[in-house]
N, C-alpha and C positions, 0 to 999 in steps of 0.2 A: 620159278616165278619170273614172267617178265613185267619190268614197272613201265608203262607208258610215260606218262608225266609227273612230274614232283614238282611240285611250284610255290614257292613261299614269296609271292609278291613284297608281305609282311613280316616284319617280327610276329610269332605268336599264331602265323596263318599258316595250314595244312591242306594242301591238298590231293586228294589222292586217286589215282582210279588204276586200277589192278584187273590181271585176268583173274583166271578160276580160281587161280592158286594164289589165294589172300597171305601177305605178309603178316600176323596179329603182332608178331612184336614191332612192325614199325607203326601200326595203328597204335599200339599201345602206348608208344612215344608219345605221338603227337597228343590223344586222349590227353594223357599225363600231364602238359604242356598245359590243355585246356583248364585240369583241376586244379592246378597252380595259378592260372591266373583267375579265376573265380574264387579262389579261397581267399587269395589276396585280395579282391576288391570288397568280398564280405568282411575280411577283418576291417578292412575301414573303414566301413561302412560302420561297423559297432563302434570302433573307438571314436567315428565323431559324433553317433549319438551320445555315448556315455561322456563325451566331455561338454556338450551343449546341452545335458539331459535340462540345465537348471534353467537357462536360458528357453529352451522351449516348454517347459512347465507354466513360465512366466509370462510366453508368450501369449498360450490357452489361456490363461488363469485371467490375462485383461482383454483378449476376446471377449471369455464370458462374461465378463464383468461388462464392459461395453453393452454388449448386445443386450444384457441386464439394463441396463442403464435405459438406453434404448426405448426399448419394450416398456420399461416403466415411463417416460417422458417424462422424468425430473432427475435432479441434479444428488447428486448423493447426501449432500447436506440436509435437505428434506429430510431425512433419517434422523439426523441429529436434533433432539430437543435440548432445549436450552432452558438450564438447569432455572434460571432467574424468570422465565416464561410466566406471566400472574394469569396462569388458563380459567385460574377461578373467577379471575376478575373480566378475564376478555375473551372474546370469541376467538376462535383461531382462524389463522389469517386464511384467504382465500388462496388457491394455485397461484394466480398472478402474484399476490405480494408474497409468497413465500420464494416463488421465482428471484422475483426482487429481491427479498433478502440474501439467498444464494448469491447474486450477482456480485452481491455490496461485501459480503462475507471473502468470497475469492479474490475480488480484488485486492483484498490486505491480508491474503494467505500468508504464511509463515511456516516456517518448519514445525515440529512437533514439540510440546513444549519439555524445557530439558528439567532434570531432576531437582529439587531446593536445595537438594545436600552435595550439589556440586562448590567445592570450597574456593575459595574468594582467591587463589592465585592462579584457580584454572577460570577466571572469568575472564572477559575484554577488557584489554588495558588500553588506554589511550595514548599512553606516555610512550607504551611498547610497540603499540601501532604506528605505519607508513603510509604514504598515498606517494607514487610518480604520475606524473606527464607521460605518457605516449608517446613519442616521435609521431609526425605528420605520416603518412605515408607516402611510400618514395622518398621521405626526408624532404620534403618540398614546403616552403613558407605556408603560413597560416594566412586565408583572409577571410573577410567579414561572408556569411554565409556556407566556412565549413563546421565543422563537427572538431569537438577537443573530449578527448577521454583522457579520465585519469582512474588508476587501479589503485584500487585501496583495499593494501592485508593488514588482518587484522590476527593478534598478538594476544598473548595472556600476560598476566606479570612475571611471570618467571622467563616473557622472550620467547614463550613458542607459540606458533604459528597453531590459530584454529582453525579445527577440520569442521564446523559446521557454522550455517549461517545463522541471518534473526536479528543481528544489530541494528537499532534505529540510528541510522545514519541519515544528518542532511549535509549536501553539497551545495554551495552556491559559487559565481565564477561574478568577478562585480574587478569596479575600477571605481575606487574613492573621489580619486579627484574630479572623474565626469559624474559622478551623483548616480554609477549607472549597477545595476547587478538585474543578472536573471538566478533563477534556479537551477539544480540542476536533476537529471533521472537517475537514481539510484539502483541498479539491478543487482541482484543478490544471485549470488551462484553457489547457495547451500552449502559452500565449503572454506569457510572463513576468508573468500576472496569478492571484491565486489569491482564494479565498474561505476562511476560516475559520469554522466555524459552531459555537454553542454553547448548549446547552439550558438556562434561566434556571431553577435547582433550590433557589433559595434568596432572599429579599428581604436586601436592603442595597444596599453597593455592594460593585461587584462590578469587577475591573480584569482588562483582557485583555493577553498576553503572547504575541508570537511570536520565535521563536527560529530563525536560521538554523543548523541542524546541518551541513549540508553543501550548496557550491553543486552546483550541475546537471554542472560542466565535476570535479568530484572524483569525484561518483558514478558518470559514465560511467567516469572513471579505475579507480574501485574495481571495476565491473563487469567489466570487463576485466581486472582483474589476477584476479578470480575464475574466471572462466574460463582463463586460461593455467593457476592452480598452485593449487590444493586444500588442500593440505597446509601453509598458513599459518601454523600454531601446531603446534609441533613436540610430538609425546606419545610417552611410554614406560610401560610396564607391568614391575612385578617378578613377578619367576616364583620362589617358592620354596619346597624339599621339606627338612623337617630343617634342617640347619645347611646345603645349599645353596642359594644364591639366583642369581638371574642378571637382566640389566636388558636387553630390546628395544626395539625402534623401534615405534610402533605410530598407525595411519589410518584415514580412510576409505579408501585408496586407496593400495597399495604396490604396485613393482615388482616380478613374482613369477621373477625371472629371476636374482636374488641368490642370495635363500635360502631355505629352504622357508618357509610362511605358516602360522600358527595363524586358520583362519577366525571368527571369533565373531561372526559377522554373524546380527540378530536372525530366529529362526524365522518369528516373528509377524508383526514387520512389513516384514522385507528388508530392514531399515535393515544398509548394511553397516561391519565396524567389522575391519580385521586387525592382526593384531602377526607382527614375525618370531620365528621359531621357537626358544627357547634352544636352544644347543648340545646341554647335558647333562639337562637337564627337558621333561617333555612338556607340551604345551599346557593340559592341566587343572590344570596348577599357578599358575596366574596368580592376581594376590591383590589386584591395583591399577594403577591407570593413574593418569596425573603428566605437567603441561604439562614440558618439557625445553626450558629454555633461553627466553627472550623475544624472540624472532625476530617482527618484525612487517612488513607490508607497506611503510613506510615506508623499511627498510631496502634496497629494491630498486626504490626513486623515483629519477628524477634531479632534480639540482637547479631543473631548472624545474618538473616535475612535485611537487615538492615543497612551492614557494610557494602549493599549493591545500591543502596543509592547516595552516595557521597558527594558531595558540592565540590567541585573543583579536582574530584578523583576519577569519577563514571558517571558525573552527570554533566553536559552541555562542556565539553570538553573539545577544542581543539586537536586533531591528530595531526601530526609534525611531515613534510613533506621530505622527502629521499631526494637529494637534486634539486633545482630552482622549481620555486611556487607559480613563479609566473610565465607568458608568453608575449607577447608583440603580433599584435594582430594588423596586418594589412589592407587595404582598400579591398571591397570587391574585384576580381579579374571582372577584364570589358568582356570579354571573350565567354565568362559563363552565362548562362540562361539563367533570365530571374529565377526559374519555376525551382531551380534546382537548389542555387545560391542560398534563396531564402528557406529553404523545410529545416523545419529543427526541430522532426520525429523519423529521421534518418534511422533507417537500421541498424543495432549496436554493430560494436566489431565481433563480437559473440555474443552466443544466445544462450540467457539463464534460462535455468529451471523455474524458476517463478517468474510471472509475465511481470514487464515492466512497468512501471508507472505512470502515469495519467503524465505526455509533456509540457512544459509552462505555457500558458495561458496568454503569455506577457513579460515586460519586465520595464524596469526602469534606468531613462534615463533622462540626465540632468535634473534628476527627481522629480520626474514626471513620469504616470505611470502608461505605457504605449503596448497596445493587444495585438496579438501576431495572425487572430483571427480575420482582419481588415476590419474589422467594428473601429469606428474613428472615436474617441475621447476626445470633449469637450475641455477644456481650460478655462475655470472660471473664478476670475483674479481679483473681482469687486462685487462688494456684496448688492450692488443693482444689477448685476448679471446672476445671480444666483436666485434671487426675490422674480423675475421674468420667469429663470427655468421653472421653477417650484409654482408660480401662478394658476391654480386653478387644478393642483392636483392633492392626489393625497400619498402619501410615501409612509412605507412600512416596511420596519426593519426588526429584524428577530438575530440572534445573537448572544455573543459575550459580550467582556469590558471592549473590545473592539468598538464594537459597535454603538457604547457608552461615550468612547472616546470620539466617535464622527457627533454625536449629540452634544456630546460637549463641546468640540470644534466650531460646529455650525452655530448656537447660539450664542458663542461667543465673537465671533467672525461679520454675523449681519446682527445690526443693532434692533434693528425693528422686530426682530423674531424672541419673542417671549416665553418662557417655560410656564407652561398652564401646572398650576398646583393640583395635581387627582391626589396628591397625599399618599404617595407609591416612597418606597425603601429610595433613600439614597442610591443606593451602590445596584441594587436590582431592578427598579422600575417593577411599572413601566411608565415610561414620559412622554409628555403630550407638549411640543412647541407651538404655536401660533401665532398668527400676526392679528393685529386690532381687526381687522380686516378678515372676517371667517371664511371670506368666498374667497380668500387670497390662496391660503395655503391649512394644509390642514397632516402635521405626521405624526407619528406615535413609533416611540421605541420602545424595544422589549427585551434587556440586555438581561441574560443570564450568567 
């Protein structure tokens, strides 16, 4: 045999060209060479499927779901009826409001809800929980117009750290002696770690504050009893014509199998609202609605269920800070651009699995309340500047005791402004102010 050339430029390269008289055992080498490195790249080829098999199962699996999704053009909660739904009583809502509803539902997504028979020392402690301060980044001073994070884990009572989210936590970042506090974003990271985030609108110091309102193992509780029973807080309306009056049961949602139903369920927005029917008066004689009786959820806990809402243990609690609560905020640098200085919907420093919260609106300072949107608030210190604004309109306010308390405020504040007697519930309304003067001013409250 003569070999002309043998050239292995490469590891693993062969090449050969031969006269008549073929070597096969050096062909056979090199061959050899080649089924070795093909065997080898097939086993890897298995082994990184079979260790990713789960992860690309997972990855199909929200393709299809997607493209499902898709193809359908709604939101997967559309799927979900809701158990308290009175379909007897109402039309179902159209694609757009149900959209809406989806919308309104995601926005206060949560985890999945956890079991009841989770026992009371693997719930959230507040006493066992922490919140730190951040370091600035770079370690560089704080001023009016950055961003202050504080991390807040959260603990059981026995000291260990939980692995899932759900806490109603609120955060607010305020300074007592300038009268000033905003709120703050609360992001939840599904894994008993959370972020509070707060836009620095004022130099001094400034102390941060978290509160647990509710653990994770109450809310699931609460969500669930919301869905079994609707009707929570028990309301009646009076019906009266002349010297007869009569008092019904009235809900979002009655049984229409009793007695007949006055519907008052709103035109506009489908919001639906019934009362049962007086005996002796027809439905347009209604004149007020009135919570009946103080019936609360609490009342239909069991005593283990019970130990999650405790005053001063898991309810509206304080969690304890790791390190100082407070900071020292700086003047704006000259040097930053307003545009930047001022955003206080900056991007966290990481990004939860649940989107974040709606940022403040606003906040107050020297107890004045000042909006971040450029909207300018009026300041009005005497009740003849208040009697001007209100001149020739009509104002309508729907609400809670809130909103009790602005009615209360305002007719006590400007003298001239008089409570019209419509013979509405004390505590519920609804109230009609007025001045002697009808072409003056004309509002009505509606405090639930």
């Amino acid at each position: 045999m003569h070999i002309l050339t043998r050239t292995l430029p490469n590891p693993g390269q062969c090449f050969f060209s031969c006269t008549e008289e073929e070597d096969t055992g050096a062909m056979w080498d090199c061959q050899s060479k080649y089924v070795c490195i093909f065997l080898l790249l097939a086993l890897s080829g298995l082994f990184f499927l079979f260790r990713n098999i789960n992860i690309l199962e997972w990855k199909l699996n929200s393709t299809l779901d997607l493209s499902h999704i898709h193809s359908e053009g709604s939101p997967p909660c559309l799927d979900r009826k809701l158990s308290f739904f009175c379909s007897h009583l109402v039309q179902e809502p159209s694609t757009e409001e149900a959209l809406e509803d989806c919308s309104l539902l995601e926005s206060i997504a949560g985890p999945e809800p956890l079991p009841v028979t989770t026992p009371l020392d693997q719930t959230s402690d507040p006493a066992h929980s922490l919140f730190a301060i951040l370091p600035a980044g770079g370690g560089r001073e704080r001023h009016v117009g950055d961003q202050l994070e504080a991390l807040v884990l959260m603990n059981d009572f026995q000291g260990r750290p939980k692995s899932r989210g759900g806490d109603f936590l609120l955060a607010r970042l305020h300074s007592p002696e300038l009268g000033a506090g905003v709120a703050g974003q609360v992001l939840d990271y599904l894994n008993g770690t959370y972020s509070a985030i707060f836009p620095l609108l004022w130099e001094g110091s400034v102390w941060v504050e978290v509160t647990l309102v509710h653990p994770s193992e109450a809310v699931s509780l609460l969500r669930r009893l919301q869905e079994e029973r609707l009707n929570w807080v028990p309301s009646k309306s009076l019906f009266r014509s002349g010297l007869l009056s009569e008092t019904t049961e009235c809900n979002l949602c009655l049984p229409n199998n009793q007695q007949p139903l006055c519907d008052y369920t709103d035109p506009r927005t489908g919001e639906p609202w019934f009362c049962y029917k007086p005996k002796q008066l027809a439905c347009d004689t209604r004149i007020n609605h009135f919570k009946a009786g103080s019936q609360t959820y609490l009342q239909h806990l069991t005593s283990k269920e019970a130990l999650l809402f405790q005053s001063g243990i898991n309810i509206n609690v304080h969690i304890h800070a790791t390190g100082s609560d407070s900071v020292t905020v700086l003047p704006k640098e000259k040097d930053k651009p307003d545009e930047e200085s001022s955003s206080v919907a900056a991007a966290p420093i990481r990004t939860p699995p649940l989107p974040s919260r709606t940022p403040p609106s606003g906040y107050y300072y020297q107890g004045s309340w000042r909006a971040l949107d450029g909207v300018v608030i009026r300041q009005l210190d005497d009740p003849a500047a208040i009697i001007q604004c209100l001149k020739g309109k009509q104002v309508y306010m729907y609400g809670d005791s809130t909103v009790r308390q602005y009615y209360d405020y305002l007719t006590s504040f400007v003298p001239e402004l008089k409570k019209f007697n419509i013979r509405s519930h004390v505590r519920a309304g609804p109230f009609m102010p007025t001045f002697a003067d009808y072409d003056v001013f004309e509002g009505r409250w509606f405090a639930f």
